[in-house]
N, CA, C and O atoms as a GROMACS GRO file, in nm:
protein
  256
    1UNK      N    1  -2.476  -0.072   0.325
    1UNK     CA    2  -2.368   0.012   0.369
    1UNK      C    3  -2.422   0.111   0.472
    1UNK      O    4  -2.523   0.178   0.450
    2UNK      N    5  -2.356   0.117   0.581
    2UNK     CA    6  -2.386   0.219   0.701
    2UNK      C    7  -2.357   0.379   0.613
    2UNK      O    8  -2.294   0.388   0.508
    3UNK      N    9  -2.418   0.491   0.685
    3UNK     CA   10  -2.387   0.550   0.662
    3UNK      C   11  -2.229   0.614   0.672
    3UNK      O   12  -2.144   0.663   0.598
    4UNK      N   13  -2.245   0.587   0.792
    4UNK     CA   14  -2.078   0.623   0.855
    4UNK      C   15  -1.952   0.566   0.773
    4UNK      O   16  -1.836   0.609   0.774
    5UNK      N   17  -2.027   0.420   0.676
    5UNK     CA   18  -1.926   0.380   0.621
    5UNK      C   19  -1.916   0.465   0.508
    5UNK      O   20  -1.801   0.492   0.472
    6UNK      N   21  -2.027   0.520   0.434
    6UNK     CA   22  -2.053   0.564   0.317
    6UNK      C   23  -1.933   0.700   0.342
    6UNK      O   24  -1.834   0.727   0.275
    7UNK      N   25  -1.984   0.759   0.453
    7UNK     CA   26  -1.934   0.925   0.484
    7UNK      C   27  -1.766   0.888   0.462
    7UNK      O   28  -1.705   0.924   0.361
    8UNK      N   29  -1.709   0.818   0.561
    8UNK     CA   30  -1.545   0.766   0.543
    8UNK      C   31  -1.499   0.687   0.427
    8UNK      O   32  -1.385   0.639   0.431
    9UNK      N   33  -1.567   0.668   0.334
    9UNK     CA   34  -1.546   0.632   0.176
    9UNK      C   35  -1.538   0.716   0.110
    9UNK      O   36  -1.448   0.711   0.027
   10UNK      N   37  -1.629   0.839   0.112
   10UNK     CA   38  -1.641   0.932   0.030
   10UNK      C   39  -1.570   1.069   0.077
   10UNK      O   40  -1.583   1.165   0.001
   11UNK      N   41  -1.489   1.089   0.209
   11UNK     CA   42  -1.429   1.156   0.226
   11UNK      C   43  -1.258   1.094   0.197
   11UNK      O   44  -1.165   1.170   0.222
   12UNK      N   45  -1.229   0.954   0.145
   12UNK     CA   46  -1.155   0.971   0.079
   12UNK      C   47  -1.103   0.959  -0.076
   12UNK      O   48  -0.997   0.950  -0.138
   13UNK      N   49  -1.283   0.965  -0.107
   13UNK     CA   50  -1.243   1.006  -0.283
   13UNK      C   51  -1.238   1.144  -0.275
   13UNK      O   52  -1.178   1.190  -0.372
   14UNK      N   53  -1.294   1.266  -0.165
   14UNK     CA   54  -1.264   1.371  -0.188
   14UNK      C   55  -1.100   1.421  -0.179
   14UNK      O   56  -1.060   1.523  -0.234
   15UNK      N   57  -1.018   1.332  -0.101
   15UNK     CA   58  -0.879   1.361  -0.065
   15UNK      C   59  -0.776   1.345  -0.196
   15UNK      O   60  -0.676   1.414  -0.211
   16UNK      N   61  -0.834   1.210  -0.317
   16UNK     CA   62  -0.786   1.198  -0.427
   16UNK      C   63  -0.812   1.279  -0.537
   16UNK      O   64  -0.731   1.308  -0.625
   17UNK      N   65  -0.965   1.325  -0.525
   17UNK     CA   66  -1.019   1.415  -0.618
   17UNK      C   67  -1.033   1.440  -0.769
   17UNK      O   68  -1.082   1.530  -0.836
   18UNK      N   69  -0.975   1.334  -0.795
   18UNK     CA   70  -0.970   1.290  -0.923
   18UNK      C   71  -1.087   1.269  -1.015
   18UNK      O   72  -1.177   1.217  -0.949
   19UNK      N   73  -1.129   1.292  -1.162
   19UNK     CA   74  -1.270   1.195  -1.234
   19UNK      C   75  -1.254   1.098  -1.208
   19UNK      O   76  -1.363   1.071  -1.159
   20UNK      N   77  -1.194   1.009  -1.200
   20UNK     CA   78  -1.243   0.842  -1.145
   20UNK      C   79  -1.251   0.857  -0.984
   20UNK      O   80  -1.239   0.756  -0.916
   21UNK      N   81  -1.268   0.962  -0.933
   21UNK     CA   82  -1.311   0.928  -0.782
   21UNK      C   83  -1.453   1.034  -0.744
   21UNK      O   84  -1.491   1.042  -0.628
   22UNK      N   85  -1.507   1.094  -0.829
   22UNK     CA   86  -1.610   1.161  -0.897
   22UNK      C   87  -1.688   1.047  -0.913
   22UNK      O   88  -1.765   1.013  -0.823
   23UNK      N   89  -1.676   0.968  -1.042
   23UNK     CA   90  -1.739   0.814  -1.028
   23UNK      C   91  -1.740   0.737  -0.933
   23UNK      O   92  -1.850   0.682  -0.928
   24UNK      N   93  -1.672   0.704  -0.852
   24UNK     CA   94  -1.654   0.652  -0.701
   24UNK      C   95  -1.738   0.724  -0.626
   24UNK      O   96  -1.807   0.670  -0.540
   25UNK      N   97  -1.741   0.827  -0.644
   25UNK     CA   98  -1.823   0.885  -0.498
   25UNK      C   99  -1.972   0.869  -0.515
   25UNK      O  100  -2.047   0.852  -0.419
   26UNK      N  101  -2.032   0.879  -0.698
   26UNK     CA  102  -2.112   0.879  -0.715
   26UNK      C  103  -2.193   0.753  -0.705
   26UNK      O  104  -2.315   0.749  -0.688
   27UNK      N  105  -2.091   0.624  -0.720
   27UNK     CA  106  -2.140   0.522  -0.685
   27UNK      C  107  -2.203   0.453  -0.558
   27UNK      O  108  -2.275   0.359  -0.525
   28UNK      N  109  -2.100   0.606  -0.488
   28UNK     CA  110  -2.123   0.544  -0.298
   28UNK      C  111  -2.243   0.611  -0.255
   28UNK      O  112  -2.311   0.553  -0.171
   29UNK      N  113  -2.289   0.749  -0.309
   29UNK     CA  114  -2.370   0.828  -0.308
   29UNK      C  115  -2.537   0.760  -0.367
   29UNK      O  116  -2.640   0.809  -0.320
   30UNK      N  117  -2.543   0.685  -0.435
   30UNK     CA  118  -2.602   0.633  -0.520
   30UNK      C  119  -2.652   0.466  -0.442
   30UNK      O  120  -2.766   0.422  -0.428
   31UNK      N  121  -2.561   0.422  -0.414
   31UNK     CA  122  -2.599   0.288  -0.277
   31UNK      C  123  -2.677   0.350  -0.192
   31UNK      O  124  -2.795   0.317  -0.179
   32UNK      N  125  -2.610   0.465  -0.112
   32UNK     CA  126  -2.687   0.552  -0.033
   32UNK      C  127  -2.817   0.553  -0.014
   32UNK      O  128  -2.888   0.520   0.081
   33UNK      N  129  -2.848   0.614  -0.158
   33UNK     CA  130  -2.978   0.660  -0.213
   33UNK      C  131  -3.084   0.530  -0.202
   33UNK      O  132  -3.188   0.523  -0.136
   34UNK      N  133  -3.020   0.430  -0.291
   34UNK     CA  134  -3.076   0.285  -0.309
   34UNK      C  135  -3.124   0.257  -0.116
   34UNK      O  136  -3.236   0.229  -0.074
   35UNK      N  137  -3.005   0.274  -0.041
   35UNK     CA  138  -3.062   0.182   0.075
   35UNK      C  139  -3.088   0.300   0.197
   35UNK      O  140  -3.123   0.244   0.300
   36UNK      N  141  -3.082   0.407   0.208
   36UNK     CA  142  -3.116   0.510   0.324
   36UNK      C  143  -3.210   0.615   0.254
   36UNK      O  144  -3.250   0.702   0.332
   37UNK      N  145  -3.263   0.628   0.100
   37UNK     CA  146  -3.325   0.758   0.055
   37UNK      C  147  -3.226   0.862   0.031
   37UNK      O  148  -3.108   0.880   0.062
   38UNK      N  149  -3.331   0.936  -0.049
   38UNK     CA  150  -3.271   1.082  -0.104
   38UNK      C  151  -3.220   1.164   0.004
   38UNK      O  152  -3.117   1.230  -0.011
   39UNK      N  153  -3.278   1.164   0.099
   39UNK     CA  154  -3.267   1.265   0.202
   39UNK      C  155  -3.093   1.237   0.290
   39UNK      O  156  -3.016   1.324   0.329
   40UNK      N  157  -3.080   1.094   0.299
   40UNK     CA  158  -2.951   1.038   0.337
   40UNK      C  159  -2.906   1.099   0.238
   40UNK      O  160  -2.896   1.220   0.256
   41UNK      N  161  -2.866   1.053   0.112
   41UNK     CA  162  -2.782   1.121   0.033
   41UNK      C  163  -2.755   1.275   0.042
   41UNK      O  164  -2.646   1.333   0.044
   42UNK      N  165  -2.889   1.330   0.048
   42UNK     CA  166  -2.842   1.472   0.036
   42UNK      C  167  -2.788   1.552   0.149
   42UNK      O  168  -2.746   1.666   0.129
   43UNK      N  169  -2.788   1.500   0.265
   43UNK     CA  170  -2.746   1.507   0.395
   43UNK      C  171  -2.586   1.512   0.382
   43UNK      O  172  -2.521   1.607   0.425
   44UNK      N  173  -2.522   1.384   0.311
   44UNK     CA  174  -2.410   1.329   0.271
   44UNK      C  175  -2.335   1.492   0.176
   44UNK      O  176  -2.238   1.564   0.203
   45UNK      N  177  -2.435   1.495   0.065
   45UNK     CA  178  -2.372   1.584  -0.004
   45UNK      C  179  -2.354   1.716   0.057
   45UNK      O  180  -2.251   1.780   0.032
   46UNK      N  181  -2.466   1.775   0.154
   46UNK     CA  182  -2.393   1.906   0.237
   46UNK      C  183  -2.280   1.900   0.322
   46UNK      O  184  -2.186   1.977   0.339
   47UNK      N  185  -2.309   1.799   0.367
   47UNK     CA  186  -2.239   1.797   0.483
   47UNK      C  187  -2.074   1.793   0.434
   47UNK      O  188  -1.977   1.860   0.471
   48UNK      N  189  -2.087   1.704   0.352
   48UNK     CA  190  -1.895   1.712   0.265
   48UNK      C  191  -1.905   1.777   0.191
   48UNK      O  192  -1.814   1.770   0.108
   49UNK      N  193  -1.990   1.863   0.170
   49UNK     CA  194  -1.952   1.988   0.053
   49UNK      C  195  -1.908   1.902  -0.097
   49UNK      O  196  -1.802   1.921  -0.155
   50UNK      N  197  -2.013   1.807  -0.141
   50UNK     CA  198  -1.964   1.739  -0.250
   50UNK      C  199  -1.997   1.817  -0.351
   50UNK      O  200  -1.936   1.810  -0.458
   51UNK      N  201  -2.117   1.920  -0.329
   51UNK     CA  202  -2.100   1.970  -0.429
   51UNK      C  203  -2.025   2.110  -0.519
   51UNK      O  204  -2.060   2.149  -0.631
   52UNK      N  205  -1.922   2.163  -0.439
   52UNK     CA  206  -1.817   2.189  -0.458
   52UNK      C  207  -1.721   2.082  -0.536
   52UNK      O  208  -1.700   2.098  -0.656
   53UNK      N  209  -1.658   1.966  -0.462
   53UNK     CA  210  -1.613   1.894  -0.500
   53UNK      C  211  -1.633   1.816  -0.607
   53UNK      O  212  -1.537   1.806  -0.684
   54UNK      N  213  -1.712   1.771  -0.629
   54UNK     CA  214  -1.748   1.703  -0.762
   54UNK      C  215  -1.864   1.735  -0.852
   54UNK      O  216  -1.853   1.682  -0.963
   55UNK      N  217  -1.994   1.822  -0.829
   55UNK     CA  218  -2.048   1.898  -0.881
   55UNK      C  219  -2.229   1.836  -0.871
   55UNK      O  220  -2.322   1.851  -0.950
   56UNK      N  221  -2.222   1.771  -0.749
   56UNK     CA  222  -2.397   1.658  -0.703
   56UNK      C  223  -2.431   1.774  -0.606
   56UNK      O  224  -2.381   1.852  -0.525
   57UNK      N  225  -2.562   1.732  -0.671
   57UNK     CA  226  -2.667   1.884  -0.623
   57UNK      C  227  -2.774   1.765  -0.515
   57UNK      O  228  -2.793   1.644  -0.526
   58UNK      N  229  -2.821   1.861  -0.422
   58UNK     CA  230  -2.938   1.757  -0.347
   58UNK      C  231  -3.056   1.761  -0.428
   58UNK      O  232  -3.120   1.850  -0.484
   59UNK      N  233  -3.065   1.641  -0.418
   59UNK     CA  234  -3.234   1.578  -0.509
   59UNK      C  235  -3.203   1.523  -0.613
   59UNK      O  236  -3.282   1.445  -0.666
   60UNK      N  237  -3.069   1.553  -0.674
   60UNK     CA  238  -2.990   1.449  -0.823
   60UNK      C  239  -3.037   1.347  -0.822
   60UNK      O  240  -3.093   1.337  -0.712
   61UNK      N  241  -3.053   1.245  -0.885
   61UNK     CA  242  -3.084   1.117  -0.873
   61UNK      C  243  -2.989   1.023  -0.946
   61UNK      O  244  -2.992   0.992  -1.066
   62UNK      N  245  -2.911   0.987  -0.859
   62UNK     CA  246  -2.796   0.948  -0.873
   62UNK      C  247  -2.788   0.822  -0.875
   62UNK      O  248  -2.721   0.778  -0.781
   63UNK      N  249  -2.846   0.715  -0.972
   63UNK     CA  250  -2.778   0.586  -0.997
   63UNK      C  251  -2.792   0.547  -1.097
   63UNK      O  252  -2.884   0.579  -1.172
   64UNK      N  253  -2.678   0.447  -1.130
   64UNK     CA  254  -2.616   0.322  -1.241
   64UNK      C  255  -2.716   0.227  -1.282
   64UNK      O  256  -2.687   0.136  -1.358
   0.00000   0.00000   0.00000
């Protein structure tokens, strides 16, 4: 997954905002991690303010 795709996936589980899109994001967040590193991810999470939104801190280690 590109990043760009990751970023426009996860800016619209932030628009639903829901716990099952909390899990969604974390899943997309978490591919991320798997294929660009921590640092992609945590890039991801400032930049959309996820952790406001759903409560992922940078350096979490976020996968299934």
């Amino acid at each position: 997954m590109t990043l760009d795709k990751a970023r426009e996936m996860l800016k619209v589980q932030i628009s639903l905002g829901s716990g099952y899109n909390r899990n969604s994001a974390k899943l997309i967040l978490a591919e991320v991690q798997r294929e660009h590193g921590m640092a992609a991810a945590d890039g991801l999470i400032a930049e959309l303010q996820l952790d406001k939104h759903f409560g992922f801190k940078p350096g979490e280690a976020l996968h299934y």
